[in-house]
N, C-alpha and C positions, 0 to 999 in steps of 0.2 A: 810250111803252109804256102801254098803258091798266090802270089799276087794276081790279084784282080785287076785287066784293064781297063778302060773304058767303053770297048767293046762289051765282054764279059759283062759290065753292070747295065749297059742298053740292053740287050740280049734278054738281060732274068726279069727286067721291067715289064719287055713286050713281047716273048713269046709268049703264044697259046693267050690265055682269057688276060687280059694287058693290066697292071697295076700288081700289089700283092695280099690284098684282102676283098671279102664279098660277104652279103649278105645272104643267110640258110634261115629257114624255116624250121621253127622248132615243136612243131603241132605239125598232128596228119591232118594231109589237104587233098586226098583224094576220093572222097567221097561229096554227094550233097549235102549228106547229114553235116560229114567236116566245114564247108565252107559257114555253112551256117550258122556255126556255132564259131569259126575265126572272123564271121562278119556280119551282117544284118542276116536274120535278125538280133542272133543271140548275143553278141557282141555288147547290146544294152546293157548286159547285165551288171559284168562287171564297171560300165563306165558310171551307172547308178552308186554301185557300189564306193568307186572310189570319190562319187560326188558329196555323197554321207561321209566318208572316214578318206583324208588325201593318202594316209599311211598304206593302204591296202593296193595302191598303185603297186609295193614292192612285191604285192602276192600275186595281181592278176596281169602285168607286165613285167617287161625287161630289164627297168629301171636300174632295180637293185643290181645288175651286173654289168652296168653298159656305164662308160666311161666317156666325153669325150676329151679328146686331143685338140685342144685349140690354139692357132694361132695365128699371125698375121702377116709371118715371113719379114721381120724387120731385123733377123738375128740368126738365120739358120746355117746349124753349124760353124764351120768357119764362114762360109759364105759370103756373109754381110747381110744387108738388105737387098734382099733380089726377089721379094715381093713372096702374097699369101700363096697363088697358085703356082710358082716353083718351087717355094717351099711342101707342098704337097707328097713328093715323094718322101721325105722325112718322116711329115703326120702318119702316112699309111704306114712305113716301116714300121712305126712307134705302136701300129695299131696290129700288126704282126705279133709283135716279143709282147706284147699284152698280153695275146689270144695266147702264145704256144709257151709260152712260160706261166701262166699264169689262167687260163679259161678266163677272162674278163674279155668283153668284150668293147667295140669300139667303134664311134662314128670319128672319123677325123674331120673337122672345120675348119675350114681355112677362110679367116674374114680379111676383106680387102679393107684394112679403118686403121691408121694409124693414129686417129685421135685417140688418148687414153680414157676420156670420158663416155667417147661415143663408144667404143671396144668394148669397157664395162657394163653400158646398159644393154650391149646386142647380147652378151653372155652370158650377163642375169638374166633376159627374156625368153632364153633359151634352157635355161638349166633344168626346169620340171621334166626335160625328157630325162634325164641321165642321174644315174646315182654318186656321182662324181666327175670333177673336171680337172684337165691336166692341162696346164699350159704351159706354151712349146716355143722356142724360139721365139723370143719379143724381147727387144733389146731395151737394156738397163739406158736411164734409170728409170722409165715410163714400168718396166715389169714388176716392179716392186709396189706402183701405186695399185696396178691393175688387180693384184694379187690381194695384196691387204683389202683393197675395198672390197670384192669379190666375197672375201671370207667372212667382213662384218656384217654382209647383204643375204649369204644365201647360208643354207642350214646343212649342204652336203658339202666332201671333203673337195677343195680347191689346191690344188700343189702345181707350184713351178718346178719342173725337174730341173731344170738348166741348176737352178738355184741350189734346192733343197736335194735334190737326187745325189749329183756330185758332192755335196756334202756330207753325205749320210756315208757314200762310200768312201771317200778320203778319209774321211775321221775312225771308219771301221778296220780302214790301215794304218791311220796313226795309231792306234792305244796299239798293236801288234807291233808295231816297228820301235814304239817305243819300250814296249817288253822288252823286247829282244836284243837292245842298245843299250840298256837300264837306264835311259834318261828319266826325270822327272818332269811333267806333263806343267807342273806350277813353275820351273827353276824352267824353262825351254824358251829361249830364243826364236821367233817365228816372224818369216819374212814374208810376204805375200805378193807377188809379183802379179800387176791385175788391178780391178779394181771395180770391178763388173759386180752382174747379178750372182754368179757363181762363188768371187772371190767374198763377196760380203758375206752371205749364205754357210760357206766353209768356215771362216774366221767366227763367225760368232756360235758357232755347233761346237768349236777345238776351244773358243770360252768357256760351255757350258760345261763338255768335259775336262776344266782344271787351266787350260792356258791363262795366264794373268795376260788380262787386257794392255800394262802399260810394257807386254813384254813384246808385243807387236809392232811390226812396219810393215806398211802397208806402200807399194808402190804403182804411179800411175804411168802415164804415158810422156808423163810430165816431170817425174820423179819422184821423189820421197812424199809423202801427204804427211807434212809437217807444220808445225805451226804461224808458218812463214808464209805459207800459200793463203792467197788471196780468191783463188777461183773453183774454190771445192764447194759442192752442190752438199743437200744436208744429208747424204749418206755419205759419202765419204766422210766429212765431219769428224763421224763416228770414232773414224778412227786416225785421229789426227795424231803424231809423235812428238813430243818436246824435245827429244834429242834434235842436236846440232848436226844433221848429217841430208844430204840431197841426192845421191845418187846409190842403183842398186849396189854399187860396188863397194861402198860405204856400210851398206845396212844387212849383207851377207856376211859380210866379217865378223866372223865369230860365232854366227846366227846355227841352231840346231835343223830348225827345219827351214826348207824355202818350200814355199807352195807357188807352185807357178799357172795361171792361168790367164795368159796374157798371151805373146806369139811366138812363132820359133827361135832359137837361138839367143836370147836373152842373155843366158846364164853361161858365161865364159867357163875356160876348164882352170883360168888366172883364178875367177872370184871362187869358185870350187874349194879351190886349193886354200883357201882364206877362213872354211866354214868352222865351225869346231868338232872333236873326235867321233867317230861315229855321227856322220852328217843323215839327215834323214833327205829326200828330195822326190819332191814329186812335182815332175814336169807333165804337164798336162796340157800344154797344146797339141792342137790336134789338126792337119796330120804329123805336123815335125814339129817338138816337143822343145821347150825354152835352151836345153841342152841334148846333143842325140847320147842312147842308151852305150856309144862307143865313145864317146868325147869323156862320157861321166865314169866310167869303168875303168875305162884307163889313166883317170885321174888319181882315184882313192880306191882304195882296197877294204874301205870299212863304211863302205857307202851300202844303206840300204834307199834302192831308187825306185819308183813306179813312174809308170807313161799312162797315158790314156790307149796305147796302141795295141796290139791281139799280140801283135808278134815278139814284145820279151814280154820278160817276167812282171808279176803283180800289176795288172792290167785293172787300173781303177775306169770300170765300164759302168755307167746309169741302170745297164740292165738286170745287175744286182740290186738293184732297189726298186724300182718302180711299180713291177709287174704283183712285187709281194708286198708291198707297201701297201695299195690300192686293195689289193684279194682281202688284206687284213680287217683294211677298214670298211670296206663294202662286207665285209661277211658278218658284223657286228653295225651294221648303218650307221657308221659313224658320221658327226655331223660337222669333223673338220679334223682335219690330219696337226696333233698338234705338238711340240715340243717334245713332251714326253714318249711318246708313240715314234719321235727320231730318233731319239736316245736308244730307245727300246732295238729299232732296227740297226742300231750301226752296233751295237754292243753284240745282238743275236747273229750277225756277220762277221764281228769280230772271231767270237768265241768259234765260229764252225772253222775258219780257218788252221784250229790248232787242232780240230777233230782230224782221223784216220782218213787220206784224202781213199776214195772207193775205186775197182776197178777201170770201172766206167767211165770217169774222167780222166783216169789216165789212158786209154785208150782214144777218147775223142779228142786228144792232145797229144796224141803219139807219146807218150813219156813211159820212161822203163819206173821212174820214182819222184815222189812230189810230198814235201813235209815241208811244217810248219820252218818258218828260218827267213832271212833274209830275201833269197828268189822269191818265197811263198810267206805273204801278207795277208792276203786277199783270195775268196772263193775266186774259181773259176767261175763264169758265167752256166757255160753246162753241168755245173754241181747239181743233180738233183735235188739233194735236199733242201736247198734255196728256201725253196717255197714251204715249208714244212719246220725249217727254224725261224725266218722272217716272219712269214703271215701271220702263224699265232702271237709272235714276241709283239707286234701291232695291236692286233686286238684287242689280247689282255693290258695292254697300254690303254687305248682308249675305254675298255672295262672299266678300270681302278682309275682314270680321270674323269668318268662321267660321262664322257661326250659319246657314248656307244648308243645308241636306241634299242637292240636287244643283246641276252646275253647266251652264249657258250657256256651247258652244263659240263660238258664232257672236252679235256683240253685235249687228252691221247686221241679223242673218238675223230676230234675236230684233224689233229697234224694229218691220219691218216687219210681221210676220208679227200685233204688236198693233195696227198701222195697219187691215191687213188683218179683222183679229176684229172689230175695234169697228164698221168702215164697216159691217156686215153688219145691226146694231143701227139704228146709226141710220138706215141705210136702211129700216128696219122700224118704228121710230117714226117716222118723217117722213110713212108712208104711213097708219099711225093716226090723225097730228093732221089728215090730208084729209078723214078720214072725216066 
């Protein structure tokens, strides 16, 4: 795959119509008769309508499919804080891999408030447009209050991907790497290098699925979050260690998996060498990953490793979740994306991994062959059927927890009909990238 400079990404920003999404029209508008009826007079009707019953907004608007992307730019990417409208190009990408994976569509927000109280109220004042809100780079530990309050306030689905996304997908690579290594998920060792919105989010998803709590270490920038520290905020807290030990180098020794989301080079090829048999490692900074994919290879011969990066193997990307996360619960009005409906998603990710990988990805990844094993953890991001094991395994999660406001008679009618939606997309961007 050839690297992209920074020419190359100016370039695809601002040629032709400048940015990488827009608003279309979804009603014909050229006639009189048309205008009238998408705006005075006939326009009343439905606004009457939805003033009788708020529900019927999902029938005579957009609601139901429109998402937004909010955030503040206090956290984008590696970035740092470099504000709401340079973080902009982010939100619109986000608002791209929405549309072409997934038909959802998207307004991206970008609010200039780093206060978390005042942030809160601008985005519950806002949410009757959207049948759903995603927030996007806001930096911990302010995104954790913005988030929980959000979801106790408003009645549609609210998710941090930074958080919840990376989560869903790392854990759909651990239960596979742990297959595959025959570890045991309760008996695991887990080190967490980090200590963000991402690294708590992950940590307590690899609880739900079997990790024992007191088998964790959790490290900061500071070092170990042990019982010693005096200056931990009450998330971290969480996950404070009795063990006698202060440094990563300390808390890797022996450790099954290290989860790394914290900054590059962290993770020496010494502490590596330290881990126990069949190390599990998932280095996830991004762009250069706590250890590089050649420092970790040439170390152990029984390492299964992921990066957050395109270019090796098991590439834990957000865009494995979010687009069919979202489809799921928007297509069942779900009134908050919740616990179960993660499980549901990382588990239905899990399992397509071990399915027969299809032509067609191996072809949009140059590859002669691609199975289940060690390289292969995790879907590619171009797996078609993403959307079609994800979205319903959400659903029917939020179905059988209640929080769905209608329901799916037909579960086969439903997988296809998102086969169906999406091919319509990317046949429509395929015929773009010709251009």
């Amino acid at each position: 795959m050839p690297k992209a400079t920074k020419e190359d990404a100016l370039l695809y920003h601002s040629r032709g119509r400048k940015g990488k999404v827009e608003v279309i029209p979804t009603k014909p508008y050229c006639t009189q008769f048309d205008l009238s009826l998408a705006y005075t007079p006939g326009v009343a009707h439905p606004c009457l309508e939805i003033e009788k019953n708020p529900e019927d907004a999902y029938m005579y608007t957009a609601k139901g499919n429109l998402v937004a992307v909010i955030s503040n730019g206090t956290a984008v990417l590696g970035l740092g804080d470099i504000g709401s409208l340079a973080g902009k190009p982010v939100m619109e990408g986000k608002g791209l891999l929405f549309k072409v994976f997934a038909d959802v569509d998207v307004f991206d927000i970008e609010i200039d408030e780093k206060d978390p109280e005042k942030l809160i109220e601008i985005c519950a004042k806002i949410a009757p447009t959207f049948g759903g809100i995603n927030l996007e780079d806001i930096k911990a530990p302010e995104c954790f209050e913005v988030e929980t309050r959000l979801k106790q306030m408003l009645d549609i689905p609210v998710f941090h991907d930074d958080q919840h996304g990376t989560a869903i997908i790392s854990a759909a690579g651990l239960l596979n790497a742990v297959e595959i290594s025959g570890k045991n998920l309760s008996d695991m060792k887990v080190v967490v290098c980090g200590a963000g919105a991402a690294a708590n989010s992950c940590t307590r998803l690899y609880v739900a699925l079997g990790v024992k709590k007191e088998n964790v270490i959790m490290v900061d920038s500071k070092g170990v979050i042990n019982s010693k520290r005096t200056d931990l905020n009450k998330y971290k807290k969480e996950w404070v260690t009795e063990r006698d030990i202060s440094t990563l180098a300390e808390a890797v020794d022996g450790a099954d998996l290290f989860l790394g989301l914290s900054v590059a080079n962290m993770l020496t090829k010494e502490m590596l060498s330290t881990m126990a048999p069949d190390p599990i490692v998932f280095a996830m900074a991004n762009p250069n990953p706590e250890i590089s994919y050649e420092d970790a290879m040439s170390t152990r011969d029984d390492l299964i490793f992921a990066t957050g990066r395109s270019d090796y193997p098991n590439q834990i990307n957000n865009v494995l979740g979010f687009p069919f996360i979202f489809r799921g619960a928007l297509d069942v009005r779900a009134r908050n994306i919740n616990e179960e409906m993660k499980l549901a998603a990382t588990r239905a990710l899990a399992a397509l991994a071990r399915e027969e990988v299809p032509a067609s990805v191996l072809k949009a990844y140059s590859l002669e062959n691609l199975e289940f094993g060690r390289e292969y953890i995790i879907p590619k991001p171009l797996d078609p059927r993403l959307i079609s094991w994800v979205a319903p395994a959400v659903a029917r999660a939020a179905v059988e927890t209640g929080v769905a406001r209608s329901v799916i008679e037909d579960w086969d009618a439903y997988a296809e009909s998102l086969d169906k939606r999406t091919s319509e997309h990317i046949k429509r961007i395929s015929e773009i990238c010709c251009l």
